[in-house]
MDAnalysis code that builds the backbone (N, CA, C; Angstrom):
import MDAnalysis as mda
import numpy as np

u = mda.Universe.empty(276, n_residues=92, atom_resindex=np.repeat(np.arange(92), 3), trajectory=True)
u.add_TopologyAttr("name", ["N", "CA", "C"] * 92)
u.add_TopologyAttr("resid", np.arange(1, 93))
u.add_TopologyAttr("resname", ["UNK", "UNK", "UNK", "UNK", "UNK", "UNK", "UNK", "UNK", "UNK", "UNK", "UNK", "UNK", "UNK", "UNK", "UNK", "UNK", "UNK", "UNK", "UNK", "UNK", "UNK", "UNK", "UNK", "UNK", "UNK", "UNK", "UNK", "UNK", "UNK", "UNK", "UNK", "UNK", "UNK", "UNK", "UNK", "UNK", "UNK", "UNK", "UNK", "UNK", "UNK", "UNK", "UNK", "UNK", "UNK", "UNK", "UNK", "UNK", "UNK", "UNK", "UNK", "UNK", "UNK", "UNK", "UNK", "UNK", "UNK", "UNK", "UNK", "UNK", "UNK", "UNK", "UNK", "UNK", "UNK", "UNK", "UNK", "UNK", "UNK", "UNK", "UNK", "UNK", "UNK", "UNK", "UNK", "UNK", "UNK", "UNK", "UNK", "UNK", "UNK", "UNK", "UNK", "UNK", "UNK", "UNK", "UNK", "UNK", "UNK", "UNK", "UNK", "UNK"])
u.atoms.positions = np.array([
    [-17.979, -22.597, -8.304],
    [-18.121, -21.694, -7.186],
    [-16.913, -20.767, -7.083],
    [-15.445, -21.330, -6.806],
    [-14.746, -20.567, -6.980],
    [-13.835, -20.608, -8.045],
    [-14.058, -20.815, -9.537],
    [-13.835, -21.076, -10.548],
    [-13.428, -19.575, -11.482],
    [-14.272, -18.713, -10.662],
    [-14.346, -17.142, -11.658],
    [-13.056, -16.480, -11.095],
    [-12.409, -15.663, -11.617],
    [-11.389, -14.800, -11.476],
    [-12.590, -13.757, -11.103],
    [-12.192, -12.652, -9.984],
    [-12.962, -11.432, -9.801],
    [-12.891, -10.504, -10.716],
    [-13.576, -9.725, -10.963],
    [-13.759, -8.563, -12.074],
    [-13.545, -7.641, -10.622],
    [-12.426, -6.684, -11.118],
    [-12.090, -5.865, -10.180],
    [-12.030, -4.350, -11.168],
    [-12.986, -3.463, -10.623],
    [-13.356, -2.527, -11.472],
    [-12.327, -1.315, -10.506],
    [-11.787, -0.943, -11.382],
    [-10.643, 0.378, -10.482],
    [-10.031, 1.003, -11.836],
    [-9.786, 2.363, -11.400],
    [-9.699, 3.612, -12.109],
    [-8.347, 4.579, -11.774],
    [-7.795, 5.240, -12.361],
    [-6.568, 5.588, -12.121],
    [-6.965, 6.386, -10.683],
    [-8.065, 6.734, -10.221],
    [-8.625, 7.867, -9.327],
    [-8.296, 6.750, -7.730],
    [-8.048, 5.263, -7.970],
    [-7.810, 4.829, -6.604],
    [-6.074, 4.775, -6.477],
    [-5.452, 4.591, -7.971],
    [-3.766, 4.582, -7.589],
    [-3.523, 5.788, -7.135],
    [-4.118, 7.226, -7.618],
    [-3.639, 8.491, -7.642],
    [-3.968, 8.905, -5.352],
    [-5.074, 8.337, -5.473],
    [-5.076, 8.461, -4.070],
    [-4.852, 7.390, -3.012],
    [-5.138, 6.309, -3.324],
    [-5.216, 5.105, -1.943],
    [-3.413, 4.911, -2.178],
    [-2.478, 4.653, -2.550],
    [-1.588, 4.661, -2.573],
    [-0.717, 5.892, -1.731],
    [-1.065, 7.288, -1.923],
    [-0.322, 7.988, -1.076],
    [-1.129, 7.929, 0.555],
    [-1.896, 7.475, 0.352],
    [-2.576, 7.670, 2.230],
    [-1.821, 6.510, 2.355],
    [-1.657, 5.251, 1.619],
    [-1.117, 4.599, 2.579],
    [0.530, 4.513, 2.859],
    [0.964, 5.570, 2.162],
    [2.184, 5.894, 1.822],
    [2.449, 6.969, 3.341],
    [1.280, 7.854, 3.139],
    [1.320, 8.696, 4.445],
    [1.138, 8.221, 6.060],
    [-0.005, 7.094, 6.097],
    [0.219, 6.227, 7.078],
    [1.218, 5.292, 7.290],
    [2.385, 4.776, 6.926],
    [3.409, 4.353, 6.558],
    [4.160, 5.245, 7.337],
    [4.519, 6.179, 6.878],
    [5.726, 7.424, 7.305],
    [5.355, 8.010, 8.845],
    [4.112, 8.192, 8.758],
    [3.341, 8.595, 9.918],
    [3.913, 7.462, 10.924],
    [3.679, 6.216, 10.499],
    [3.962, 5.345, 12.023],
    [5.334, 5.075, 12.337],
    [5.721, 5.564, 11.172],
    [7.394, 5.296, 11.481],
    [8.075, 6.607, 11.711],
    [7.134, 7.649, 11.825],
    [8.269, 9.045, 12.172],
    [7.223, 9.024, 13.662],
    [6.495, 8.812, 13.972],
    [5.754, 9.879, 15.725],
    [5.363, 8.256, 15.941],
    [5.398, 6.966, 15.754],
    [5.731, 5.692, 16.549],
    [6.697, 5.161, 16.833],
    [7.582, 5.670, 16.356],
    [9.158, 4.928, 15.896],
    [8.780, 3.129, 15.652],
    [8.119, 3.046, 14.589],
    [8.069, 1.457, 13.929],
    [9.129, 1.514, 13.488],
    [10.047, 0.218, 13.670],
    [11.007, -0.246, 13.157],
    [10.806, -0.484, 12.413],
    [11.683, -0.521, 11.149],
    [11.635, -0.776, 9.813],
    [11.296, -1.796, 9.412],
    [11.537, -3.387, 10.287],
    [11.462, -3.881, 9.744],
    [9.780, -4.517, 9.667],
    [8.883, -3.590, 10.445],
    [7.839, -3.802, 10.503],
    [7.317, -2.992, 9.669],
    [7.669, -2.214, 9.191],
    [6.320, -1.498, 8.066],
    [6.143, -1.818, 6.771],
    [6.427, -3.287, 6.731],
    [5.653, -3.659, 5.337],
    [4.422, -4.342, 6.418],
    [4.226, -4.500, 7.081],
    [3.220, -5.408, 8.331],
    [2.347, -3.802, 7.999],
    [2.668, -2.788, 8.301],
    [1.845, -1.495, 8.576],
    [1.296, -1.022, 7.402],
    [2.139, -1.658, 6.344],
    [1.492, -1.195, 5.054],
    [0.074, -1.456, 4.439],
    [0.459, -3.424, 4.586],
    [-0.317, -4.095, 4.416],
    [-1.863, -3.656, 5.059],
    [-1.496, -3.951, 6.328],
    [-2.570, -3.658, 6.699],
    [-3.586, -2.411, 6.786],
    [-2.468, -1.452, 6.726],
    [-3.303, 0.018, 6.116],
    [-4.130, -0.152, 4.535],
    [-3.253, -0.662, 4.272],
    [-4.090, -1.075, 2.634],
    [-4.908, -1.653, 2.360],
    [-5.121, -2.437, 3.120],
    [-6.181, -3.644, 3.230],
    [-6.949, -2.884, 4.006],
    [-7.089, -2.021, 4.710],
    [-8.762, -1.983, 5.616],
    [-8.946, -1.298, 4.289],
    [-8.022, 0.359, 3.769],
    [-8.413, 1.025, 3.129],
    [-9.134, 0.257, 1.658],
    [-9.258, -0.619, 1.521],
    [-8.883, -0.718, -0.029],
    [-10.814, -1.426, 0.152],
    [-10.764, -2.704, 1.609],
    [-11.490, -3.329, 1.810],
    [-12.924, -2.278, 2.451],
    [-12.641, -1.353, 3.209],
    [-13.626, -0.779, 3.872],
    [-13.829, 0.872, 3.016],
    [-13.063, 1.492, 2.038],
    [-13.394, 2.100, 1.516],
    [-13.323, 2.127, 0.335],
    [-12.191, 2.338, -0.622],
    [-12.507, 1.466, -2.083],
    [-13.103, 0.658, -2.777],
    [-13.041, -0.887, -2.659],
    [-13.619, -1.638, -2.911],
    [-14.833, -2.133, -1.888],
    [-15.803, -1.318, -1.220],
    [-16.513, -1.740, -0.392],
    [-17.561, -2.126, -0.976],
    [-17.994, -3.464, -0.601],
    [-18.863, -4.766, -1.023],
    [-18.312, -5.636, -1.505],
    [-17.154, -5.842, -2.275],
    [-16.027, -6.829, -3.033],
    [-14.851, -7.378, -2.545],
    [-15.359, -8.082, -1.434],
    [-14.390, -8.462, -0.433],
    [-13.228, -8.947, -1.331],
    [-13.403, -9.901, -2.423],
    [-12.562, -10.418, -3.207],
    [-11.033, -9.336, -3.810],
    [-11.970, -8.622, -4.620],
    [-11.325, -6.958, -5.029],
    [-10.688, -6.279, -4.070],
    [-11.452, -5.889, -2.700],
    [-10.864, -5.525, -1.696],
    [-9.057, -6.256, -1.501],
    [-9.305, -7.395, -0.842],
    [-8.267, -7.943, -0.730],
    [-7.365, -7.712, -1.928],
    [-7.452, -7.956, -2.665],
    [-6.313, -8.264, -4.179],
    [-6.025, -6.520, -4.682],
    [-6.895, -5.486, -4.156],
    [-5.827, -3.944, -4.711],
    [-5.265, -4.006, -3.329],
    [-5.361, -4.180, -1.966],
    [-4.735, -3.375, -0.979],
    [-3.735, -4.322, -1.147],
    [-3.375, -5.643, -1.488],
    [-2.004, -5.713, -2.039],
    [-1.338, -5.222, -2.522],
    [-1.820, -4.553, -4.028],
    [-1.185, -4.201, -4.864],
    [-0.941, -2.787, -4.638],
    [-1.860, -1.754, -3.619],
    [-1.589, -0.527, -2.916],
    [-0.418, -0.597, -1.549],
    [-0.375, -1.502, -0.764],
    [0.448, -2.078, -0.338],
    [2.078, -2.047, -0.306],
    [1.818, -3.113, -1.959],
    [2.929, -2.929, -2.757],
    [3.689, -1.504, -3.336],
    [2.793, -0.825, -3.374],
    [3.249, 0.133, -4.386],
    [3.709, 1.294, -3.362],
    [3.106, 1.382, -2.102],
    [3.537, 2.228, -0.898],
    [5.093, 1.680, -0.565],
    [5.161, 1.015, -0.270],
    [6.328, -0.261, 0.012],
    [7.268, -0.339, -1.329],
    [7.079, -0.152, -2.344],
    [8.200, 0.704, -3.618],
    [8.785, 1.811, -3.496],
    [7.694, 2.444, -3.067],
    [8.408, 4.027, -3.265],
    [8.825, 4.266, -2.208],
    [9.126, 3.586, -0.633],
    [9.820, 3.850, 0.224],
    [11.097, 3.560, -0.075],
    [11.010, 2.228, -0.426],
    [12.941, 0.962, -0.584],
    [13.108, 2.031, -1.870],
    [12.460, 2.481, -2.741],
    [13.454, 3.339, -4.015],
    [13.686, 4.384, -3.522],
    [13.186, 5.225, -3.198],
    [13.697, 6.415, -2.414],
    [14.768, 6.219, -1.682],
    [14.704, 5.120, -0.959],
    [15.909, 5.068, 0.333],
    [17.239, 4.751, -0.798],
    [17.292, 3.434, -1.327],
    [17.611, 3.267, -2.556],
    [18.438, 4.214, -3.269],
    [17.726, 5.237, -3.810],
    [18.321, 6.257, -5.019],
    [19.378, 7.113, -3.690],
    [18.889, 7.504, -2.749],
    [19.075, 8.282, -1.820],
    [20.853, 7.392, -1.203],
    [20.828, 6.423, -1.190],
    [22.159, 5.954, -0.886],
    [23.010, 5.536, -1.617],
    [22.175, 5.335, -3.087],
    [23.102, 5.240, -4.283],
    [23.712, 6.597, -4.429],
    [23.310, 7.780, -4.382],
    [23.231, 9.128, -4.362],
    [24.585, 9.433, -3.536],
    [24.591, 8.746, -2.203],
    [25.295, 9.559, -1.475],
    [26.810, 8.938, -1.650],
    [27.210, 7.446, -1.841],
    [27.672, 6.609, -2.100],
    [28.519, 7.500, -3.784],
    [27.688, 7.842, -4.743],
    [28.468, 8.187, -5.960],
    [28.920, 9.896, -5.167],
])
């Protein structure tokens, strides 16, 4: 029953976009909500997960869950590297 690994069918066409919306909802709640920082991996997540679950992968609850991690994740990279390069930057 739950023995199968999911076949999760995705195309460069969901990194190229579900990643910056949730990159943009991210920034969005933390520039006109003032979310504290240390909550927007909480904002990420969950932006990623409806997106991934209610529009990407919709019908594959399995799939759903397991990219809006990994969209999630990847929103949540390019913030900490940016900030990252940006204070290594100012620092040299």
């Amino acid at each position: 029953m739950f023995t199968e690994t999911p076949v999760i069918h995705t195309n460069m066409w969901d990194a190229l976009w579900a990643v910056p919306v949730v990159l943009l909802v991210v920034l969005i709640a933390k520039w006109l909500f003032r979310v504290r920082s240390s909550w927007l991996s909480t904002v990420s997540t969950v932006a990623a997960l409806l997106l991934s679950i209610f529009v990407s992968h919709r019908g594959d609850l399995s799939a759903g869950i397991f990219m809006g991690f990994f969209y999630s994740g990847a929103a949540m990279g390019v913030i900490y590297s940016i900030k990252q390069s940006f204070l290594a930057y100012r620092e040299g």
